[in-house]
C-alpha positions in Angstrom: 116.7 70.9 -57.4 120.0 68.5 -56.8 120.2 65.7 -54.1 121.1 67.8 -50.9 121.7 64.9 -48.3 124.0 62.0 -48.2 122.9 60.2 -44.9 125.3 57.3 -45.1 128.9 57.9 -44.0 131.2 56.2 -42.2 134.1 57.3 -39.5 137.6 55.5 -38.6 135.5 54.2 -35.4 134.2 50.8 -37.5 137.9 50.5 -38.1 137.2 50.4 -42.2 136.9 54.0 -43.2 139.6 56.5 -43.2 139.7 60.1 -43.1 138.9 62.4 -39.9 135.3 63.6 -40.2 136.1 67.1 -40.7 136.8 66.1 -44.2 134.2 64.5 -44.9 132.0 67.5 -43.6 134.4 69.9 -45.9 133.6 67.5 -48.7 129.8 67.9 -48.9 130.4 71.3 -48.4 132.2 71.7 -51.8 129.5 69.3 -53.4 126.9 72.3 -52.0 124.7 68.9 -50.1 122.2 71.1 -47.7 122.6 67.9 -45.3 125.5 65.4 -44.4 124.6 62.6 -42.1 127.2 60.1 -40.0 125.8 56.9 -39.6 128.9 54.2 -38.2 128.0 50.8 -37.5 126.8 49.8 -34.6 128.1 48.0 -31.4 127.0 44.2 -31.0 127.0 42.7 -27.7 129.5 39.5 -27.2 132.4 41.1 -29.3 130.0 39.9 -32.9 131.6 41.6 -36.2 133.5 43.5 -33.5 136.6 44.1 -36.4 134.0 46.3 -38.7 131.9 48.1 -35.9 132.2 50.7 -32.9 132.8 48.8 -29.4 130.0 50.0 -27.1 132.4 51.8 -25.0 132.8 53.9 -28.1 129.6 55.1 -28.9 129.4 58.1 -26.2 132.1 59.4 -28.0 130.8 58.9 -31.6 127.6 60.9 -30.9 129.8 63.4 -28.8 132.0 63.8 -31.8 129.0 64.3 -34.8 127.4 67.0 -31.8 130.7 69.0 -32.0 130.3 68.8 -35.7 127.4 70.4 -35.9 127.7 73.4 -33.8 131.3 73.7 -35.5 129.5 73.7 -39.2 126.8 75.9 -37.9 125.2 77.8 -41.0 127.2 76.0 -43.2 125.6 72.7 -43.4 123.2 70.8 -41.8 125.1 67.7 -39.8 122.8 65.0 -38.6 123.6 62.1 -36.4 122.5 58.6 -37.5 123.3 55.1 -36.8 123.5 51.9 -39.1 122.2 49.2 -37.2 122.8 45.7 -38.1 119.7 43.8 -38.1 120.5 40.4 -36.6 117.8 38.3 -35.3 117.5 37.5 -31.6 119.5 41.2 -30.6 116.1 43.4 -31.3 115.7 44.4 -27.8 119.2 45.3 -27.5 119.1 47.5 -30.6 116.1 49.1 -29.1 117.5 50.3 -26.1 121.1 51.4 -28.1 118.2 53.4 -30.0 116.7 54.6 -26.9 119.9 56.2 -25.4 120.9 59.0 -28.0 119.3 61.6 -30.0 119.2 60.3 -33.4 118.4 61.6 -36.5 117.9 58.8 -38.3 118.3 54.7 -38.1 120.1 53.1 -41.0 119.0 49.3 -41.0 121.0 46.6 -42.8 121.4 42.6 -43.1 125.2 41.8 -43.0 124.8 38.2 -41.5 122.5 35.7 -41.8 123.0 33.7 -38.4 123.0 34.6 -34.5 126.2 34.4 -34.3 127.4 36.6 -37.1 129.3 34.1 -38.4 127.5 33.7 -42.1 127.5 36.7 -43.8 125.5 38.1 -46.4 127.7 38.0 -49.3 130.6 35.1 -48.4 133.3 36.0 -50.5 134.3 33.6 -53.5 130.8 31.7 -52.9 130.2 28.3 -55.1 126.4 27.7 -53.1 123.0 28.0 -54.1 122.7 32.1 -54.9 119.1 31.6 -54.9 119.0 30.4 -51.3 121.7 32.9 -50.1 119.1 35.5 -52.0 116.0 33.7 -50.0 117.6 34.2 -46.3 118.9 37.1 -47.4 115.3 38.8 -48.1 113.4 37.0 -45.2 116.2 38.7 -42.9 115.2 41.9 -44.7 111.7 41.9 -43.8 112.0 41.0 -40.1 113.8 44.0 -40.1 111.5 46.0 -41.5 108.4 44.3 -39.5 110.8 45.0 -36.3 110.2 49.2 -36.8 113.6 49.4 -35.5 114.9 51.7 -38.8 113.9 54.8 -40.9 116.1 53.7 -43.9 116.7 50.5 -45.4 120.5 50.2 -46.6 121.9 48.3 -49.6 118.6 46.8 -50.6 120.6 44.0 -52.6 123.8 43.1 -50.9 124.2 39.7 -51.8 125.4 40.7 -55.5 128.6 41.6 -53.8 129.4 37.7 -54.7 129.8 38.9 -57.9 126.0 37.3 -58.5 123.3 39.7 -58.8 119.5 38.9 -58.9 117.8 37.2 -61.5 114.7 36.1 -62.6 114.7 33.3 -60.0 114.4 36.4 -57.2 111.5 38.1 -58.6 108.6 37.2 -56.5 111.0 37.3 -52.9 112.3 41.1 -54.4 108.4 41.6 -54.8 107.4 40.7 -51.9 110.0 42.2 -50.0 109.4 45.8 -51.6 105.7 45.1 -50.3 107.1 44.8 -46.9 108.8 48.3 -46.9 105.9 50.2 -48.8 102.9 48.5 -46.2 105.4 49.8 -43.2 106.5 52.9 -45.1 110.1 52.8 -44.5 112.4 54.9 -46.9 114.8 53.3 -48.8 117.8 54.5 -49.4 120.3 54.2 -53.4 123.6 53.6 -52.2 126.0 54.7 -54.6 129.1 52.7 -53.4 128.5 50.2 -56.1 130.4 52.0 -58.1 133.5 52.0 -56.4 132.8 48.0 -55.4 135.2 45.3 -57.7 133.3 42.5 -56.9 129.8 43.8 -58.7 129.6 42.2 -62.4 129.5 46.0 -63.3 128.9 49.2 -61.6 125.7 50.2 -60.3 123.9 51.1 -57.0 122.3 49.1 -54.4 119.6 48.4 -55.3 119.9 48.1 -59.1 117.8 50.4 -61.3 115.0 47.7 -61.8 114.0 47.2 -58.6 114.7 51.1 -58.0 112.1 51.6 -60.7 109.6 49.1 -59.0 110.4 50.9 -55.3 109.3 54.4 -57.1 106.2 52.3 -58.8 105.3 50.7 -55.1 105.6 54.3 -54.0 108.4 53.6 -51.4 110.4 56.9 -50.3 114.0 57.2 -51.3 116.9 58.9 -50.1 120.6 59.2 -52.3 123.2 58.1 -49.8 127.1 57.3 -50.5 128.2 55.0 -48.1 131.2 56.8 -47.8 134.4 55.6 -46.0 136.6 58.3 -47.1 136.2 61.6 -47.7 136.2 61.9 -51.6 133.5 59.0 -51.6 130.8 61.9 -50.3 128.2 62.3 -52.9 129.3 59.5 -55.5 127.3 59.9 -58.4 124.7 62.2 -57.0 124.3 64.3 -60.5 123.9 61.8 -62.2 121.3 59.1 -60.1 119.6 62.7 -60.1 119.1 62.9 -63.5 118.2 59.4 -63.8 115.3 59.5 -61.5 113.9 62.7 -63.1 113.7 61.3 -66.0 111.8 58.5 -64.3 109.1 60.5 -63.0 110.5 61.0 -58.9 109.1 64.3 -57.8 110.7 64.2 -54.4 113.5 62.5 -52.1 113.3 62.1 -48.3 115.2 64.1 -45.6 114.9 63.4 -42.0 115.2 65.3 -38.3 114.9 63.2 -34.8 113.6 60.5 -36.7 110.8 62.4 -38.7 111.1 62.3 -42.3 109.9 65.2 -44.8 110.0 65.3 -48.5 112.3 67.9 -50.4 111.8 68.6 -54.2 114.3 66.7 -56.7 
C-alpha cells in the first residue's frame, strides 16, 4: 500500500504559507492520501516568533476552520486537526493547557529556538560558529521535548542542516543518544519531505537524512511521511518515492493517528 497521510501542513494563519485550505484538502484528494492533517504553529505567550505563528486570539478560529473541513470533505477524506508546538524550555505548562483546550488529533513537537526568549534560533542563517555546539543544544532541546510527553510526532529531526551544514561524524553519539530518547518514550517520528524544496540544504533530502532514518527503523521508532506543506502543491512531496525507499528497507508499517492515539497502517 502507498503513504495515505501527510500530517504536516500549514495555513496562511503562521503568516508563511499561502493557499486557502480548501486547496490543500483538494490536493491530497488527487494524490488519493486516505488522511490529510493541518498542523499550524502554535501561539507563544509575550508576542515570541509572533511573525511565523498563529496569535492566541487566532486559534479558536483555526480549529473552527479544520472542523468545517471535515464535515465539508465527509467521505472523501479523512481531515484531522493537529498542532505543531514549538518546544521552548520554561513555556511547558503553557503548552499543556493550549493542549488541554481543543480536540486534537495529534501534537507535532519541534525545536526552532534554542533560548527563552526565542531569540537564537535553531539554524541562524549564514552561521560561521561552532556547528558541533549549535548540533549539541540543538539535540539536548530535542530530548526535553521528548521527556516533556507534550507531542505524538517529532518534526524535522535534523533542522540545524538548514545552515547549509548537515551532521557529521562529530554528531554520532548525541544523534544516538537522542534516537534512544524517542524509542524509550515511544514517540513517532515523522520524514519531512520539505527538504527537497529547501535551497539552503547541501543537497536535497528529508529531515532527517536517510542514515539516521535507517537507524530510527533499526531502534524500532514509528514513522509517519509528512510534507510540511505551505502551499497547496507541496501536499505529498515525494511520497512515491520515500515509499519505495523504505520498502526496500524492510518498514512494514507507518503510523496514523485519531484524538491522540496512534495505530499502524500497512506500507
Amino acid at each position: 500500500m502507498p503513504i495515505e497521510c501527510d500530517y504536516h501542513m500549514h495555513t496562511p494563519l503562521c503568516k508563511h504559507a499561502a493557499g486557502p485550505m480548501e486547496a490543500y484538502v483538494e490536493r491530497g484528494i488527487e494524490l488519493g492520501l486516505r488522511e490529510i492533517g493541518f498542523s499550524d504553529h502554535n501561539p507563544l505567550p509575550h508576542g515570541y516568533g509572533a511573525n511565523v505563528r498563529m496569535e492566541e486570539a487566532e486559534l479558536d478560529y483555526y480549529v473552527k476552520r479544520v472542523t468545517e473541513l471535515q464535515f465539508q470533505y465527509r467521505g472523501k477524506i479523512d481531515v484531522l486537526i493537529g498542532l505543531e508546538m514549538d518546544f521552548v524550555e520554561g513555556l511547558e505548562d503553557y503548552c499543556r493547557q493550549q493542549i488541554k483546550r481543543y480536540p486534537w488529533d495529534y501534537i507535532i513537537g519541534s525545536v526552532h529556538y534554542l533560548d527563552r526568549e526565542c531569540k537564537q534560533p535553531t539554524w541562524p542563517r549564514n552561521f560561521t560558529g561552532d556547528i558541533s555546539a549549535l548540533y549539541a543544544s540543538y539535540f539536548e532541546h530535542m530530548r526535553q521535548l521528548v521527556r516533556s510527553g507534550l507531542c505524538d510526532i517529532i518534526a524535522h529531526f535534523d533542522l540545524p542542516k538548514r545552515t547549509g551544514r548537515g551532521p557529521t561524524e562529530r554528531e554520532a553519539d548525541v544523534i544516538r543518544e537522542t534516537l534512544h530518547e524517542v524509542a524509550k518514550a515511544g514517540v513517532c517520528m515523522e520524514i519531512n519531505t520539505s527538504g527537497y524544496r529547501h535551497p539552503e540544504l547541501a543537497q536535497p533530502e528529508p529531515y532527517p537524512n536517510f542514515p539516521i532514518i535507517e537507524q530510527a527503523l533499526a531502534a524500532g521508532i514509528p514513522l509517519t511521511v509528512n510534507s510540511d506543506s505551505h502551499a497547496p502543491e507541496q501536499v505529498g512531496t515525494k511520497f512515491t518515492e520515500i515509499g519505495d525507499w523504505l520498502k526496500r528497507k524492510g518498514c512494514k508499517s507507518l503510523v496514523r493517528f485519531y484524538r491522540r492515539k496512534p495505530e499502524f497502517y500497512p506500507l
